[in-house]
Structure formats: structure tokens, C-alpha cells
N, C-alpha and C positions, 0 to 999 in steps of 0.2 A: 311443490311445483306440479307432480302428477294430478294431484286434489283441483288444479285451478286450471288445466287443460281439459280433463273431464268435466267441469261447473262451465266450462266456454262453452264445449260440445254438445252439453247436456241444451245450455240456453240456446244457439243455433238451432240443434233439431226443434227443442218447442218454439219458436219463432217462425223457422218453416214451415211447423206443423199448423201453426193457427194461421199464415198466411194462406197454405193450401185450402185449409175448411170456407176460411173467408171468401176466395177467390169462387170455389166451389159456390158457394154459398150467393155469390155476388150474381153469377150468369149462372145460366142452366139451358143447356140445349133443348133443344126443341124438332119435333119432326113437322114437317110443311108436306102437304100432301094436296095437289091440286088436280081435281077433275079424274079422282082415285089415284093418283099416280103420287107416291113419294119420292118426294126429292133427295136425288143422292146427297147433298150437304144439306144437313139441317139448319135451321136458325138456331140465333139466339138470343135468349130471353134476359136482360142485364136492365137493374134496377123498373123494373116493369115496364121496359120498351123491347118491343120485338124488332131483329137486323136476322134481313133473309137475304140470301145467295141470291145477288141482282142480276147476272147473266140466267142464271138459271129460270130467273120467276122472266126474268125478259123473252127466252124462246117459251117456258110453259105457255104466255099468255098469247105470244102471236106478236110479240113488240120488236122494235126494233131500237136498239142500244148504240147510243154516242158516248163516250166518255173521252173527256176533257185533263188529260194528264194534267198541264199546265194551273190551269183554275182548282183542278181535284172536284168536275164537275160532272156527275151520270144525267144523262138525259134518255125517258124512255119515250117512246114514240109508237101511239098505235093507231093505224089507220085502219076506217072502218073496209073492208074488203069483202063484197059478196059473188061468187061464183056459181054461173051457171051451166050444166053440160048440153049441148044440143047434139043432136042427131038428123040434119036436115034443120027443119022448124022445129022439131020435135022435143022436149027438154026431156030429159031425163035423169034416174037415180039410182038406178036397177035395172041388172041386165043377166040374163043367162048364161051361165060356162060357157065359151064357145061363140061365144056374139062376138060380129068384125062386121065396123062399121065407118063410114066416115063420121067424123067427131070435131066440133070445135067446139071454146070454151067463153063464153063471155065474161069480161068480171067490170064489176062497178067500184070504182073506189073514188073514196072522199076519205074528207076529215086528215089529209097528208099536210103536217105539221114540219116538216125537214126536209132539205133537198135531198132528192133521189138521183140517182145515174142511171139506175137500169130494173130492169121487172123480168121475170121469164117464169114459166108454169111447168110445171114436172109433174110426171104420174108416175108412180110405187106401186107394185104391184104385191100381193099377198105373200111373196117372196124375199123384197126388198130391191126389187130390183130395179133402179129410176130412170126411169125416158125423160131427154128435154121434151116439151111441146115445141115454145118455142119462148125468144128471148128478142128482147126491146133496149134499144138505147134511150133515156128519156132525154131528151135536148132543152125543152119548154117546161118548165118547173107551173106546178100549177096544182091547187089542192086536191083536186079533184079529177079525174078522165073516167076516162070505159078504156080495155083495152079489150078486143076481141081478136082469139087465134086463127091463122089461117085452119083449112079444114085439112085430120089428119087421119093416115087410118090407124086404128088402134084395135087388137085383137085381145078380147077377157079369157086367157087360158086355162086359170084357176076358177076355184072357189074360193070368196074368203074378200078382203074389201079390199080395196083400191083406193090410195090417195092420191088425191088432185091438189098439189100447194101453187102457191101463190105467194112468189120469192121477191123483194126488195133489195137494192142493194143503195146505201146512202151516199152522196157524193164525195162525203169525208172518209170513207174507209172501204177496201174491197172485198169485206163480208156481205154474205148475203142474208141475209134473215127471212124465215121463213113466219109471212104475215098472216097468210088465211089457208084453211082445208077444206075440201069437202071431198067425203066417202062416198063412192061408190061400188054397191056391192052386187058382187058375181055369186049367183046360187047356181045349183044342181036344174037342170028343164024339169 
């Protein structure tokens, strides 16, 4: 009787055992690293197809994410968003520690593929520390607009860059996603 509970146990663990190698064997993780930045979850690699962390690659790329519980459907969404900084007429990209100036933002967008509710631009400073600019209701759905900011004043305290995003939020959900950047850096005079 002892003989045939230890031959049970014995075949259990090598059953487990060649399950685990197998499984091992089957997927294998993988690191995803975009734009030098690795991603805190890595992919993985099963039967030679790569599945990567889809919220994750959605904010790396500037996307915006639907997901469809019902259906069991991800929809990613990127619209192309180009942003410009002026200073009067002036554009610019660099500015000196200590520079206060009025400031608004132009941005061009196309290629919007999903209803939007609302748009607003924020600046980060080398700190972390984020001003609205300012924030839009969209009413008129439409692929493409310009939104341009009223003029603000904004003081560069530090050294070090400054981000300018370019935030989305989709009519189906009250995330915001963050669509497009652009750096602006504050040096030493």
C-alpha cells in the first residue's frame, strides 16, 4: 500500500515536472523597449508570436485606447498631432532659465478616427509639475481641426525640458490620453 502511494507521488511530481518544462518551454518572456524606455511588463513570446502589454504600447506610442468588454474588442486610435509654441508670431523651442513670456500653442490635428469629447494641453516642468494651458469641449466631431490656445503667461524657472502634451479624451470613456509632446528646453543664459 506505502509502495503504490509513493509510485502515485512519484508520477504526479514527473507530470508536473514535464508540464512546467513544457509550459516554460512553450512562451518565454520577452523585454519590449520603446524609444530606449523598457516597459515595465514585458511581452510574450508563445509559439513564435509576440503579445505585448496593449495599454502600455497604447500610452508609449501617443494612442488612444477603446476597449470593447462586450465584443472582447481593443481598438487603438492615433491621430496625427503636431504642435507649435509661439511667443507673439515668434515660434519657438528654446528658451533661457528665467524667460516669462506670453505664450500660446498651436496644434494641427488630422487623421482622428473616434469620437472625442474634449482636448486640453498641459506643460510639465523639469520638476513634474503640470499646469493646464487650457481645455476644450469638442461638440462637432470631425477628422480633423486646429485648436489654438488663448495667450498665457508662463515663467521657465529651471533648467532642464519642459513638456507640452497634447491630451484627448474619447466620447466613450472619461480617460484622458495623452496624444502628442513637444520639448521645450530651458538652458543656463
Amino acid at each position: 500500500m506505502r509502495f503504490r502511494k509513493v509510485a502515485i507521488l512519484l508520477m504526479l511530481l514527473s507530470l508536473w515536472g514535464g508540464s512546467m518544462i513544457f509550459a516554460n518551454t512553450a512562451s518565454q518572456k520577452m523585454k519590449v523597449i520603446v524609444n530606449g524606455a523598457e516597459f515595465d511588463e514585458g511581452g510574450v513570446l508563445i509559439e513564435g508570436r509576440s503579445y505585448l502589454p496593449l495599454r502600455q504600447m497604447a500610452v508609449t506610442l501617443g494612442a488612444m485606447l477603446d476597449w470593447d468588454n462586450n465584443a472582447k474588442k481593443a481598438v487603438l486610435s492615433k491621430p496625427n498631432v503636431h504642435m507649435f509654441m509661439y511667443n507673439g508670431n515668434s515660434p519657438f523651442g528654446m528658451v533661457d532659465k528665467g524667460y516669462q513670456g506670453k505664450i500660446k500653442v498651436f496644434a494641427q490635428i488630422d487623421n482622428v478616427t473616434t469620437d472625442i469629447s474634449a482636448v486640453k494641453i498641459t506643460i510639465t516642468d523639469p520638476s513634474d509639475k503640470e499646469k493646464l494651458i487650457e481645455s476644450k469641449t469638442i461638440d462637432k466631431q470631425a477628422d480633423n481641426f486646429w485648436f489654438v490656445t488663448q495667450e498665457f503667461d508662463y515663467k521657465f524657472d529651471a533648467v532642464g525640458k519642459y513638456t507640452v502634451k497634447f491630451h484627448m479624451k474619447q466620447s466613450s470613456t472619461d480617460e484622458w490620453f495623452v496624444v502628442s509632446e513637444k520639448l521645450i528646453t530651458s538652458r543656463n543664459p
